[in-house]
Steps between C-alpha positions, in 0.01 A plus 500: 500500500287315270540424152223706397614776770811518319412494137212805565798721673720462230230595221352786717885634567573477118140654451570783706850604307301443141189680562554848680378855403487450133244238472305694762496808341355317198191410696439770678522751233175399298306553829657805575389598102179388599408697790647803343317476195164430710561800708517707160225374403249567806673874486338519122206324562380726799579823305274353227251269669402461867709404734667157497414254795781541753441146634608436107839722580539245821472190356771624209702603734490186751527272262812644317654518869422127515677435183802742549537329876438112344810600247726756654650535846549208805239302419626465107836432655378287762282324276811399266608289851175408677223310310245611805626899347450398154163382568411847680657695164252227273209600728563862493604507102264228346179567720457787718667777246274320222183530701573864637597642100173332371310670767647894368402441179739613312372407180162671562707827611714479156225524259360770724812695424590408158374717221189356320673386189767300697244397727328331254811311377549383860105370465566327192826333681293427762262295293754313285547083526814529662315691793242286514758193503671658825190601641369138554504365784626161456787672276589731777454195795712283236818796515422561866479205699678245220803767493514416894491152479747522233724714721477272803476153338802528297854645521409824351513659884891385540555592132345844545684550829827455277398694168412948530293477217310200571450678843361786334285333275353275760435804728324622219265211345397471878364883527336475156390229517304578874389832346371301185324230721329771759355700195348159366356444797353821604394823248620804655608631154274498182507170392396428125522092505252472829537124663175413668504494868437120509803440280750721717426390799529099405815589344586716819404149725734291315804784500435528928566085485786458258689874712381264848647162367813686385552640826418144653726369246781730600496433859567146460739489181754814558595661161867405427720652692271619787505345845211309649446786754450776284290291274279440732507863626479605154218259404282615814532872420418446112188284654364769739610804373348400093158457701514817694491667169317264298231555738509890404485388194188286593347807654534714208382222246148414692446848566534584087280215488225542740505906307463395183206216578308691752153591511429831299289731694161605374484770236289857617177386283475163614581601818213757524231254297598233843420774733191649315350131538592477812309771580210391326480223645 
């Protein structure tokens, strides 16, 4: 067994004893708030308003799955052992569950069911510098992607696989801080500080190179600890599998894009003053 072999089996046993059901229920509970509190909340908003989008109701619901799977269950376990499992859980937690809880709206389906009053508070929160601070885009790319490198470049992933909280807390900067980077990037909510298009999507370019290098970076340096084999493993899934939904994210983006830029079609006068010449002639 090699020296690296040995060292990752004795942090991921020791892992394994320090971080069972406690730290797990942790994460999972907020999500588990979440999708009740959702589900409340499309109950009051169809009795008041029309009916709420059910794709909405699916993307809440996948993405807190995502989450609750990433942090709870074999794969959390596994993933306190196997880098290549860990890398799975970050895909899951800091990316997919992100994308798919930007996509239901949830902030859009609050101040549908909020009185107007509170409403309005939310609106004014909404609008506030500290908003506007975590709704930039380099801010958000800056916590996203830096937290990563940070994470990967330096002991923090042994320490964390030592320390509950730190576990916790890591667990939790990464789904914030994917949530906080997706909503920069694409307005699904209402979205008082607008970034142009232009601006997001350079910003977007230079996040897809620094998550690619990382990966890159990964594969060839192994994180303490890990072995050279699951770095590489790990490395090649964080590569592939951050494009296969950065490209949804892609999607989405040019499509908001090409909406909001298109061609307006003709109004009903000017429409009928073309076809009356027309005519004439």
């Amino acid at each position: 067994m090699s020296i690296n072999n040995h060292t990752h089996h004795i942090v991921g046993t020791h892992n394994y004893h320090t971080t069972g059901i406690v730290p797990q229920l942790f994460l999972a509970i907020p999500f588990v708030l979440v999708l009740l509190i959702y589900t409340f909340a499309v109950i009051v908003s169809n009795r008041r308003y029309k009916r709420w989008p059910v794709y909405r109701t699916f993307f809440i619901i996948s993405g807190v799955i995502s989450a609750i799977v990433a942090v709870t269950g074999p794969l959390a376990e596994r993933s306190h052992m196997n880098f290549t499992a860990h890398m799975l859980g970050h895909l899951l937690l800091g990316m997919l569950a992100p994308l798919l809880i930007v996509l239901a709206a949830p902030i859009t389906l609050i101040l549908r069911t909020l009185n107007v009053q509170v409403a309005r508070r939310l609106s004014r929160f909404l609008r506030s510098p500290i908003v506007r601070i975590f709704n930039d885009p380099i801010v958000t790319s800056f916590l996203n992607i830096g937290g990563l490198w940070l994470l990967y470049t330096t002991d923090l992933y042994r320490v964390m696989q030592q320390n509950t909280l730190l576990h916790v807390l890591v667990h939790t900067h990464v789904f914030l801080a994917g949530y906080l980077y997706t909503a920069a990037i694409i307005y699904i909510d209402p979205t008082p500080h607008r970034c142009s298009y232009i601006y997001r999507v350079i910003i977007f370019m230079i996040s897809l190179a620094g998550h690619g290098i990382l990966s890159k970076y990964i594969y060839a340096h192994p994180p303490s600890g890990v072995p050279v084999y699951e770095a590489e493993t790990g490395g090649m899934l964080m590569y592939f599998g951050g494009d296969a939904i950065d490209i949804v994210i892609i999607i989405i983006l040019c499509f908001q894009w090409y909406r909001a830029t298109r061609p307006r079609g003709l109004d009903k006068k000017t429409s009928k003053t073309i076809q009356s010449s027309l005519a004439k002639g």
